[in-house]
C-alpha positions as CSV (number, residue, x, y, z in Angstrom):
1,X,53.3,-84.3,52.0
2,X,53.9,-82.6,49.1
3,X,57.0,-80.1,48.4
4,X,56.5,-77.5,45.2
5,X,60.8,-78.2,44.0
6,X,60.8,-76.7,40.2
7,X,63.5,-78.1,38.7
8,X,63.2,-76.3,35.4
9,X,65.8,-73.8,34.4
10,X,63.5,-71.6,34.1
11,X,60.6,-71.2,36.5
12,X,57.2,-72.5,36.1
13,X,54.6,-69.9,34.8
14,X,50.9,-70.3,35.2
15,X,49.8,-69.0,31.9
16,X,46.0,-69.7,32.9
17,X,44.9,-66.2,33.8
18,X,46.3,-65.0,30.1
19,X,44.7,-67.8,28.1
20,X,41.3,-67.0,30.4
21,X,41.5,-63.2,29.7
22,X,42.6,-63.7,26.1
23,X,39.7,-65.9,25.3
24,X,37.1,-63.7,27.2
25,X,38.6,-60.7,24.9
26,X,38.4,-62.5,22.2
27,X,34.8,-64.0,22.3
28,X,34.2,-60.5,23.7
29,X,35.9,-59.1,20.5
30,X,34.2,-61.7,18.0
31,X,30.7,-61.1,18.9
32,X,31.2,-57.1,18.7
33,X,32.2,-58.0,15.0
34,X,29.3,-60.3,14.6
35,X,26.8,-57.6,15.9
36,X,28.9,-54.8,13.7
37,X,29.1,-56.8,10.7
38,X,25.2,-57.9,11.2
39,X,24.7,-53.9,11.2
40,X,26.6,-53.4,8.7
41,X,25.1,-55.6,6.3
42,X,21.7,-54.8,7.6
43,X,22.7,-51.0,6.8
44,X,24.3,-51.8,3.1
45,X,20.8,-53.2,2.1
46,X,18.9,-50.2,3.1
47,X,21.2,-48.0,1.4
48,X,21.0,-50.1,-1.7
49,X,17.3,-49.9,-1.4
50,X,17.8,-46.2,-0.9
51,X,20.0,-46.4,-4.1
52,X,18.0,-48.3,-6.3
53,X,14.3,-46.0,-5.4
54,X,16.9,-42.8,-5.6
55,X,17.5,-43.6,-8.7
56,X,14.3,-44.5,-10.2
57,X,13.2,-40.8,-8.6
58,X,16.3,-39.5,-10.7
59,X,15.1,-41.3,-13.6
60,X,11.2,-39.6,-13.5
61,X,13.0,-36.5,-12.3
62,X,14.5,-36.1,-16.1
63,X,11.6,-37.1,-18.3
64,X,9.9,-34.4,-16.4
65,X,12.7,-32.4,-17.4
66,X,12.5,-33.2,-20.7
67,X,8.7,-32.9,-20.5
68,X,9.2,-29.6,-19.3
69,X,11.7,-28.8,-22.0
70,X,9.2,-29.9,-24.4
71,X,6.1,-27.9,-23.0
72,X,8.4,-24.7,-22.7
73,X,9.4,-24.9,-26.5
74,X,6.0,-25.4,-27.4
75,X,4.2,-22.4,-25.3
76,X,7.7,-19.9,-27.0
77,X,6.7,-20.8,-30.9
78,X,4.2,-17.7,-31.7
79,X,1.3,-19.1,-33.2
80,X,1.0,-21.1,-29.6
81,X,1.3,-17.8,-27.3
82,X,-1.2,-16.3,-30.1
83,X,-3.8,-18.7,-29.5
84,X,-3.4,-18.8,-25.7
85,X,-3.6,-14.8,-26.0
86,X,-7.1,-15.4,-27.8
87,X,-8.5,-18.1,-25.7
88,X,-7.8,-15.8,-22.6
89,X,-9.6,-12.9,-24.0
90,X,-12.2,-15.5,-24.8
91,X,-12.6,-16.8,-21.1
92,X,-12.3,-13.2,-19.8
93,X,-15.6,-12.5,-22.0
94,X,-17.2,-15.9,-21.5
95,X,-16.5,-14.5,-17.2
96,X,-17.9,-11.1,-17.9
97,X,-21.1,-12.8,-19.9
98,X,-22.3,-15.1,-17.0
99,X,-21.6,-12.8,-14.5
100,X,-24.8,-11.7,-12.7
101,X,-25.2,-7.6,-13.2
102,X,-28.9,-7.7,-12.2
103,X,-28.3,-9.5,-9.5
104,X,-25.9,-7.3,-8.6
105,X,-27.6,-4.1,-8.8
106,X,-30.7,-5.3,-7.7
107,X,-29.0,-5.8,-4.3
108,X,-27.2,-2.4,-4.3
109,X,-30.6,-0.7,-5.1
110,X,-32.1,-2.8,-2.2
111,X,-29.1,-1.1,0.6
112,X,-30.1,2.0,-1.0
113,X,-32.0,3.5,1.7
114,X,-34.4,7.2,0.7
115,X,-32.5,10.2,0.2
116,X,-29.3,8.3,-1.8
117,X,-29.2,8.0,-5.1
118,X,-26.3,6.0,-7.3
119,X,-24.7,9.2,-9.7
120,X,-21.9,6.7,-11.2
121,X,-21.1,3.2,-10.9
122,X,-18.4,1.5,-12.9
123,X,-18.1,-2.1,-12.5
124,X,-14.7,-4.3,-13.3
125,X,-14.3,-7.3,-13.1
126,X,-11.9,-8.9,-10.4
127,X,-11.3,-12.6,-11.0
128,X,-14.3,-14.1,-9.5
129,X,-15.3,-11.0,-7.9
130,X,-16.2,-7.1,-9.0
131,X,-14.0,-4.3,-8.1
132,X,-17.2,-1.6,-8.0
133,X,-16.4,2.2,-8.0
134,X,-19.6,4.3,-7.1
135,X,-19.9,7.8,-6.7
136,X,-22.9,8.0,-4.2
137,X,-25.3,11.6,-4.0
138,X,-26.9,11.6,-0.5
139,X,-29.4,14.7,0.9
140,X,-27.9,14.3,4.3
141,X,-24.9,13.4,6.4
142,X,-27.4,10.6,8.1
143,X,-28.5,9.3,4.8
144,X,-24.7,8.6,3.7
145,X,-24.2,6.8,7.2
146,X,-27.4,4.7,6.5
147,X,-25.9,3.8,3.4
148,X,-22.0,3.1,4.4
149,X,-23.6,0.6,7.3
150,X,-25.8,-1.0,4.6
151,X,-23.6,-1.6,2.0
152,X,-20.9,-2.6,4.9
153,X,-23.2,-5.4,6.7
154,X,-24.6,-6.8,3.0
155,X,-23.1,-10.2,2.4
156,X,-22.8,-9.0,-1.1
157,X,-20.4,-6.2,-0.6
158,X,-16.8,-6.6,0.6
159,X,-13.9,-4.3,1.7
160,X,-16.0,-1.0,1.4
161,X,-13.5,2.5,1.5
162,X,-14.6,5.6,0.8
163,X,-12.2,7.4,-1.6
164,X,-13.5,11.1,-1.2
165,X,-16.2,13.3,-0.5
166,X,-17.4,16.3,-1.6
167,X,-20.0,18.8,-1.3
168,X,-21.1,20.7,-4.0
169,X,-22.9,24.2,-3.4
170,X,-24.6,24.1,-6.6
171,X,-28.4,25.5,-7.2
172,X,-30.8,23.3,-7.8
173,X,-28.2,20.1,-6.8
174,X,-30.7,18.0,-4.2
175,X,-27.5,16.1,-3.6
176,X,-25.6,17.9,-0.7
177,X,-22.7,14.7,-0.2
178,X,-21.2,12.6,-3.0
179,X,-19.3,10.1,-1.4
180,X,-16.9,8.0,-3.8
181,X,-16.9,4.1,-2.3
182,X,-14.7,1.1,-3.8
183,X,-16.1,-2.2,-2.8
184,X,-16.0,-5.6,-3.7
185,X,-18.9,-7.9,-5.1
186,X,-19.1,-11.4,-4.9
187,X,-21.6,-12.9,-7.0
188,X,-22.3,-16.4,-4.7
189,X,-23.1,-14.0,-1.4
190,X,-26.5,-15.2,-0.3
């Protein structure tokens, strides 16, 4: 038989349930900074990588700067604006040139139906469209109806308004409506 007698001065401490909850923190504690440090160097490479393509980016960012520096300084000097002034007007006439008028008027004469005449047409052009003013003569309210619902349905004609009407009481004047249209022309319309 055996008798637990401590004979110490002090009494006898089991210090196992420390040391076992010490190490378990520890390990416990160790691998969380294994897994934070892993993260953390994981996360200093990208940002370096970041870094480093950040400041490549920085680096095209001001040559196009200075590109841009360059290319503004060269369109302010006069004899540059003067030539781009000159090579406008140039493609504005080159624009007006191949634009098709014929084709243009052959289809407008083609929606005029009997009974409407064109009195005044002024053409401008509108990038790559015609801005087309027309003042319109037409014997009869029907007549000018025709017309509106032709020109309106064309493939041709765009954004038809009519901008007044009037109806002159003059002798002789076969016309008894002039409508004034604005309407669009685009040249490709088939």
């Amino acid at each position: 038989m055996r008798i637990a007698l401590n004979l110490a001065t002090s009494p006898l401490e089991n210090n196992r349930r420390f040391l076992l909850t010490t190490v378990t923190v520890g390990v416990i504690a160790f691998a969380a900074l294994g897994v934070l440090g892993t993260h953390t160097v994981r996360e200093w490479r990208q940002s370096r990588d970041l870094r480093t393509e950040i400041s490549s980016l920085q680096g095209e960012i001001n040559e196009l700067l200075a590109e841009r520096h360059d290319l503004e300084e060269f369109f302010k000097d006069k004899e540059t604006a003067r030539k781009m002034e000159r090579a406008a007007l140039m493609n504005r006439m080159i624009v007006q040139r191949s634009f098709g008028w014929t084709k243009m008027f052959t289809d407008l004469e083609q929606l005029l139906p009997t009974g409407v005449r064109v009195v005044s047409i002024e053409p401008r052009m509108d990038g790559d469209r015609v801005e087309v003013k027309l003042v319109v003569g037409a014997v009869s309210d029907e007549e000018k109806v025709k017309f509106l619902e032709a020109l309106e349905n064309s493939k041709g004609f765009s954004s038809v308004q009519a901008v007044g009407e009037t109806r002159p009481n003059r002798p002789g004047e076969s016309d008894r409506v002039l409508l004034e249209l604005q309407a669009y022309y685009r040249m490709g319309a088939e």
